[in-house]
C-alpha positions as CSV (number, residue, x, y, z in Angstrom):
1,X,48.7,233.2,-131.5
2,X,46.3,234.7,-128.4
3,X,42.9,236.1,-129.2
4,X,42.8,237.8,-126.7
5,X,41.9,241.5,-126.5
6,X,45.2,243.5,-126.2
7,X,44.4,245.3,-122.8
8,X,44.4,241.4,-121.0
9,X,47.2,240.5,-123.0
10,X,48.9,243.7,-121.7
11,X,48.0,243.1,-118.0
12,X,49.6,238.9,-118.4
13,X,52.7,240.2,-119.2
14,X,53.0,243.2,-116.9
15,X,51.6,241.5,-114.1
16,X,53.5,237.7,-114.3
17,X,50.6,236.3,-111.6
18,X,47.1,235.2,-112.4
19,X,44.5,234.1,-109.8
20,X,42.1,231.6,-110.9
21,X,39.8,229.0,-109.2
22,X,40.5,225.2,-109.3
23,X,38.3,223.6,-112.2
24,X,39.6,220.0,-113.0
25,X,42.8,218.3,-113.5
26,X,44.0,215.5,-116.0
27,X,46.8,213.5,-116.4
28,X,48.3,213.0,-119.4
29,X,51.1,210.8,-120.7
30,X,53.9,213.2,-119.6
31,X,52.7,215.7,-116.6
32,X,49.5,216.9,-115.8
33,X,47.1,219.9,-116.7
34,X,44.8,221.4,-115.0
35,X,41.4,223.5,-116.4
36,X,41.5,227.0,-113.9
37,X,38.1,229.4,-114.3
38,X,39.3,232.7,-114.6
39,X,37.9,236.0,-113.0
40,X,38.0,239.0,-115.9
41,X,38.4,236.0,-118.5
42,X,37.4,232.6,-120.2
43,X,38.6,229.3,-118.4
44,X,42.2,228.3,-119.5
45,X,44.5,225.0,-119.8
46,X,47.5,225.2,-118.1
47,X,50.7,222.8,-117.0
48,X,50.9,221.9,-113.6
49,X,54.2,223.2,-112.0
50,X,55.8,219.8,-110.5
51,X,57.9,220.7,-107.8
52,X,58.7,216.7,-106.3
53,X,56.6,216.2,-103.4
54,X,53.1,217.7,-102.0
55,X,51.1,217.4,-104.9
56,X,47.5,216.7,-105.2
57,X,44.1,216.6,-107.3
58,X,41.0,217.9,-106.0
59,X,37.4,217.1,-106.8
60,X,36.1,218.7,-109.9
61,X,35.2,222.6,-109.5
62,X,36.6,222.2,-106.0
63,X,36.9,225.7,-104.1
64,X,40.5,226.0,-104.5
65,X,42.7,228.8,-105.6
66,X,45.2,228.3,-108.5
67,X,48.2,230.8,-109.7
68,X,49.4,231.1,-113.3
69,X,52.8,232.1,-113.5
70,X,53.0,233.8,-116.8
71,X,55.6,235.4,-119.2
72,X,52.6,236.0,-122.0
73,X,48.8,235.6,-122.4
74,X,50.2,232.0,-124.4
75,X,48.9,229.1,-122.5
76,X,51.8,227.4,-123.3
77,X,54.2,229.8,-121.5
78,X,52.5,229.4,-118.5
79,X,52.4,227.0,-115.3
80,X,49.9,226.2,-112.5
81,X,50.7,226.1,-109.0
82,X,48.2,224.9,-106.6
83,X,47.0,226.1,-103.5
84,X,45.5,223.9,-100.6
85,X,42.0,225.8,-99.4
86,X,42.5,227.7,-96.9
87,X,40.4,226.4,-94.5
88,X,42.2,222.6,-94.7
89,X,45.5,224.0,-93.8
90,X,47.4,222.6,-91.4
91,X,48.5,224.8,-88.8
92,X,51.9,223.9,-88.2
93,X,54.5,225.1,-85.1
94,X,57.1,227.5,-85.2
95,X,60.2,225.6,-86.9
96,X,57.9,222.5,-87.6
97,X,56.7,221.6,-90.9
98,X,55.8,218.1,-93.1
99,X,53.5,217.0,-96.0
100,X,49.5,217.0,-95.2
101,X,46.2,216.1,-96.6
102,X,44.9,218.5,-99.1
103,X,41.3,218.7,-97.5
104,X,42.0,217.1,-94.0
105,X,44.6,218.7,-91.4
106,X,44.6,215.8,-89.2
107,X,46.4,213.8,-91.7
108,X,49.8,214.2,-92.6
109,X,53.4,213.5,-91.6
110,X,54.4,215.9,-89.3
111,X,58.6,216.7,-88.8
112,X,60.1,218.7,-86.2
113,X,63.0,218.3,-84.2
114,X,62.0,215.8,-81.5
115,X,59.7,213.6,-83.9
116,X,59.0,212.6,-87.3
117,X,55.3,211.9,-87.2
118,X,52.6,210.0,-89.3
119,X,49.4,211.8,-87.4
120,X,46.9,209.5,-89.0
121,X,47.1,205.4,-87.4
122,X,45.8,203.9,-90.9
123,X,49.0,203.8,-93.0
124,X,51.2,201.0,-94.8
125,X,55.0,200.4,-96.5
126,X,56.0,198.9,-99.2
127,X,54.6,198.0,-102.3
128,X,52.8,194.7,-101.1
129,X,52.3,196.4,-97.2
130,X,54.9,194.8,-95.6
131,X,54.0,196.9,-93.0
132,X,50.9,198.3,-92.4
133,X,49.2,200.0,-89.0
134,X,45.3,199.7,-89.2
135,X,43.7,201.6,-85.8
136,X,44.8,199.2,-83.1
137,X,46.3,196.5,-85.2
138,X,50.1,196.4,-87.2
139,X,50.6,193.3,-89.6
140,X,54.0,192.7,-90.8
141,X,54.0,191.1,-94.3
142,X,57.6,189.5,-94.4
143,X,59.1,186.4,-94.5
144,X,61.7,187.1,-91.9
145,X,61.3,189.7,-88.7
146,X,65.0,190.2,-87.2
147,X,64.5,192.4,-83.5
148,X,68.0,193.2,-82.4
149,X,67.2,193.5,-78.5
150,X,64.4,192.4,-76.4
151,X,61.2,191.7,-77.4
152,X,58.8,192.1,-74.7
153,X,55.1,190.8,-75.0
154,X,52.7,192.2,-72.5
155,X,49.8,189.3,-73.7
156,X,50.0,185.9,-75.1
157,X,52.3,184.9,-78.4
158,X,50.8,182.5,-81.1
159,X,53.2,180.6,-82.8
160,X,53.7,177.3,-84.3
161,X,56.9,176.6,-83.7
162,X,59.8,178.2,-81.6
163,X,63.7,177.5,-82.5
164,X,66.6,178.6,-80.6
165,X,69.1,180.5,-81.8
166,X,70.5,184.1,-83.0
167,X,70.9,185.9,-85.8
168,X,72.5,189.3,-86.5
169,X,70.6,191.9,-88.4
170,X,72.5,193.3,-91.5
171,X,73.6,197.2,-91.5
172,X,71.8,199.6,-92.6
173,X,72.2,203.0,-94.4
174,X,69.7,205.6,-94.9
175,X,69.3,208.5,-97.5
176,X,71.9,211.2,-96.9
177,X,72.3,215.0,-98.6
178,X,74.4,215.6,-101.7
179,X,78.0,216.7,-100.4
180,X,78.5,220.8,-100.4
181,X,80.2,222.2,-103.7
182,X,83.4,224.4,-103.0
183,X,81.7,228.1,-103.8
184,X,85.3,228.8,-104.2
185,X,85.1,229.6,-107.8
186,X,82.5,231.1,-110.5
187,X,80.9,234.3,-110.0
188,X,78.3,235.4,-107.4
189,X,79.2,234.4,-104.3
190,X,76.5,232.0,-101.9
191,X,73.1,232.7,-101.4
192,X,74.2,233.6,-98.4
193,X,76.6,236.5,-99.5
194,X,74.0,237.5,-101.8
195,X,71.9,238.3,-99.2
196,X,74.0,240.1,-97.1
197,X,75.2,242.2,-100.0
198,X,71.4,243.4,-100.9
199,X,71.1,244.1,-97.0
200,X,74.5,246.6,-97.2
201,X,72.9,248.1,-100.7
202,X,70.1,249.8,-98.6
């Protein structure tokens, strides 16, 4: 049920994008929502649109654009999607990209091909910062530090004790993608086809 007059309601469902300004978000047991202040109507409650990584909560009545996708005037059948301001984004490089800050540009992890790249030096891993890099200063919280090569030390080493010996460190293996699916079968084609079939429609 909407209460709203039927010439708004119209434009919703036509339209499928609202505009609105960031207003406050709270989390709830299962997702988030978010308050938005609208422009030719009241202030609404919508979902936040969870998309796995990049997301972020403002200060209250923060300058901030938000977009309702929408398939009716009903609340409930839409979801927010946030939009960093505009003047705290990032500039990134042709083919270069990452995860930054949402009000400081400085900060962020910064990916391109030569260089994965934490752009801020105050950072830590691991739930109990087993590693953490302060400024000038990187603390290692583990009980054993295994350096498979040389170890060079430009200063002077503080240690209590020093044993010979060597140890092997174990292997190691990272994330990976999902293997490809054979696009053999089904309808459709790939995205890829897709596209090029569109292109030849014109």
């Amino acid at each position: 049920m909407t209460f709203m007059p039927y010439q708004a309601r119209s434009k919703d469902v036509q339209d499928g994008l609202e505009r609105h300004i960031y207003g406050e978000l709270k989390y709830h047991d299962a997702g988030s929502i978010i308050k938005v202040k609208g422009t030719d109507s009241g202030d609404e409650e919508v979902t936040v649109l969870t998309m796995g990584v990049g997301n972020f909560k403002l200060k209250k009545d923060h300058d901030a654009e938000v977009f309702l996708l929408s398939s009716s005037s009903d609340t409930q059948l839409k979801v927010a999607v946030l939009q960093i301001p505009h003047d705290k984004q990032r500039r990134w490089p042709e083919n270069e990209g990452g995860i930054q800050h949402p009000t400081d540009p400085e900060v962020s992890v910064h990916i391109s091909d030569k260089l994965t790249h934490v752009t801020k030096n105050k950072f830590g891993v691991g739930e109990k910062g087993e590693f953490e890099i302060n400024g000038d200063k990187g603390v290692f919280r583990v009980s054993k530090l295994i350096v498979d090569g040389e170890l060079v030390v430009n200063k002077k080493i503080i240690t209590p004790e020093i044993v010979q010996g060597s140890e092997k460190p174990p292997g190691f293996e990272g994330n990976k993608q999902e293997k490809k699916e054979s696009s053999g079968s089904g309808g459709g084609g790939t995205p890829a086809q897709l596209a090029l079939d569109f292109g030849d429609a014109d």
